[in-house]
N, C-alpha and C positions, 0 to 999 in steps of 0.2 A: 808490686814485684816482691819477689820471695826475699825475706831480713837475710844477711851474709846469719847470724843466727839460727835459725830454720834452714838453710843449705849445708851449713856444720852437718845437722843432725845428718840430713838425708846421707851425705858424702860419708856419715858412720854407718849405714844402716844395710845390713844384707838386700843388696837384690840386683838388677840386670841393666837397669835404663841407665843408658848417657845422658847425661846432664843438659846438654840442650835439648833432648825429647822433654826430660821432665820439665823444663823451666817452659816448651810451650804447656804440656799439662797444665801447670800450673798459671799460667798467663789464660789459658781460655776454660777455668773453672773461675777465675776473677770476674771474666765476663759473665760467664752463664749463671753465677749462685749467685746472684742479685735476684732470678724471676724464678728458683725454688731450688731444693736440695742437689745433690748430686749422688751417684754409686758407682763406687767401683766393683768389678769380677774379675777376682784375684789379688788377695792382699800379701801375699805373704810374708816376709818380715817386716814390712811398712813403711819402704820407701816411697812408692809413689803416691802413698798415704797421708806424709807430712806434705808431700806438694798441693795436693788436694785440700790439706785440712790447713794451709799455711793462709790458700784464699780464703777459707770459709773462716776463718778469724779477724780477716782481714775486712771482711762484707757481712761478719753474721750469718754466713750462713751454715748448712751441713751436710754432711759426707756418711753415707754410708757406705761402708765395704766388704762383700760378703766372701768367704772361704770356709771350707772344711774344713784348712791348716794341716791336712795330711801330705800335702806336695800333689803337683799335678805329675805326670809322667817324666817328664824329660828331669825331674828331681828325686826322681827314687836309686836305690843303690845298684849300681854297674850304670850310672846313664851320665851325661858328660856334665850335668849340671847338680851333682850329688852333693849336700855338704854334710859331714859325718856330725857335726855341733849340732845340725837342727833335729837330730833323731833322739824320741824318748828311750832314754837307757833302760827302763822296764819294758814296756810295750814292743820296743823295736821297729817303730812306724815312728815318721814324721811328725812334725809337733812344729810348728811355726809360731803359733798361737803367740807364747812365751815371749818369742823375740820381738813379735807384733806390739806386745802391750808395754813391754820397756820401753819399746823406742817409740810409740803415742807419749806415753806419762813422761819421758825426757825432752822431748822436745815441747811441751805442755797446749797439748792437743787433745786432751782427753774431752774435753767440752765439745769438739766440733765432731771429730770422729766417732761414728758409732760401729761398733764389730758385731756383723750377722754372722754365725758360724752356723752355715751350713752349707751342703751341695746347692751350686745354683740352682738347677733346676727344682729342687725343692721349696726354696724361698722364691724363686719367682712364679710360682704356677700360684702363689697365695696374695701376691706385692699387687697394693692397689693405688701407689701413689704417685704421680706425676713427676717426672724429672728433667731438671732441665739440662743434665748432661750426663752421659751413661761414658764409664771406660772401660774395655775389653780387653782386659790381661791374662784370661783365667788359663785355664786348657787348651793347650795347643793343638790338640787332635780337631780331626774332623767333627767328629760328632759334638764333644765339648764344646768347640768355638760358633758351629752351628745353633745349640741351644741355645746358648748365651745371648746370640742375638735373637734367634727367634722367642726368646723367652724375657729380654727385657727392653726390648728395642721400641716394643709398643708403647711404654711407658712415655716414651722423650714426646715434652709438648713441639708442638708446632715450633719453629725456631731453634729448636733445642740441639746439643752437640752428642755427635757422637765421635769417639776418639779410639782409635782402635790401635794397640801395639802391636808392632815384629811382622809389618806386612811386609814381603819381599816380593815386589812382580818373581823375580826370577829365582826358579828354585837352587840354584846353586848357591845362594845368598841363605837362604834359610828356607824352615817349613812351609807350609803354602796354606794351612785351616786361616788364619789370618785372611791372608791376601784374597782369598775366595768369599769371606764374609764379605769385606771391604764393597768385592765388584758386587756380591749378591743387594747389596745395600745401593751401591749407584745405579746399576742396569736394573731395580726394581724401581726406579722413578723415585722415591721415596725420599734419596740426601744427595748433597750435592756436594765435594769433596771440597773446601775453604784453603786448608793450607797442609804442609806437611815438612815435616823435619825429620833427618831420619830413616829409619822406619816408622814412625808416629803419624797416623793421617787422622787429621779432624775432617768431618765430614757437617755440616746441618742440615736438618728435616725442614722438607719445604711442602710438604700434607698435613692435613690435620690440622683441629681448631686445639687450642690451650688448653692441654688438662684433661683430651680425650684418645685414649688411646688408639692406634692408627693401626690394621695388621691389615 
């Protein structure tokens, strides 16, 4: 379980998740980074960064998290989730990055956490290495949250979790790219939905042998 220490951090740290979604995050990255790394898609200030990176301290093991750090959509300026702090005063675009690496080196995370900065689907059309739990935070469009899964979802070993944020059956509740992955993942045979808090559903893969990719 996450140190009252490491919760500090999180509860400082810019970002969206209720505190018992993150704490199941972080209870089934405990379980899974015992049988190999983990990645998240969507870091942005690094909250649910230190929940992840809190287990792999815990067990050894590592977390990868990949972002552009330019903000996905629903964070750029006129959109309901703008923050005016995270934008580069020269550039005039978003810049998370920054906020990302204080709060790794504060909460002293820097050894489990590794930061891919790039567009997901750039980094995963190249990612050859097995994992035993993928989290889906990044972009909430269609297309984004589609890639995401179709571009890293192969990687999860046989066993392995997938957890996917801000699924809302019902769209008066929120967006729906979520909630579409989610059914695209059970109604393909592929996971079978474990537990859920939330909006937060962990799902495991019950195809595929260890360490081979499943598509």
């Amino acid at each position: 379980m996450i140190s009252d220490e490491l919760l500090a951090h999180v509860r400082a740290t810019k970002g969206f998740m209720p505190e018992e979604e993150g704490l199941l995050l972080n209870r089934t990255a405990l379980e899974q980074l015992v049988h190999g790394p983990a990645l998240e898609v969507g870091t942005y200030a690094g909250k649910s960064a230190i929940l992840l990176g809190a287990a792999a301290q815990e067990v050894g093991g590592t977390i990868f998290t990949v972002d552009h750090h330019r903000g996905s959509e629903e964070n750029q300026a006129g959109w309901e989730h703008h923050d005016t702090e995270l934008v580069d005063p020269e550039l005039g675009l978003m810049d998370t990055l920054p906020f990302f690496r204080r709060a790794i080196a504060r909460a002293g995370l820097e050894d489990q956490v590794v930061a891919v900065i790039g567009k997901s689907t750039t980094v995963s059309a190249l990612w050859r290495t097995p994992l035993s739990l993928l989290f889906i935070d990044g972009g909430h469009s269609e297309v984004h949250a589609h890639n995401d899964y179709a571009g890293w979802a192969p990687w999860l070993i046989n066993g392995g979790c997938l957890v996917i944020h801000d699924v809302f059956p019902e769209p008066a509740d929120g967006g729906q790219a979520p909630y579409h992955v989610f059914r695209r993942a059970v109604d393909g045979g592929d996971f079978a939905e474990v537990e859920t808090v939330g909006s937060m559903r962990v799902l495991r893969r019950s195809l595929g042998q260890a360490g081979d990719p499943v598509t």
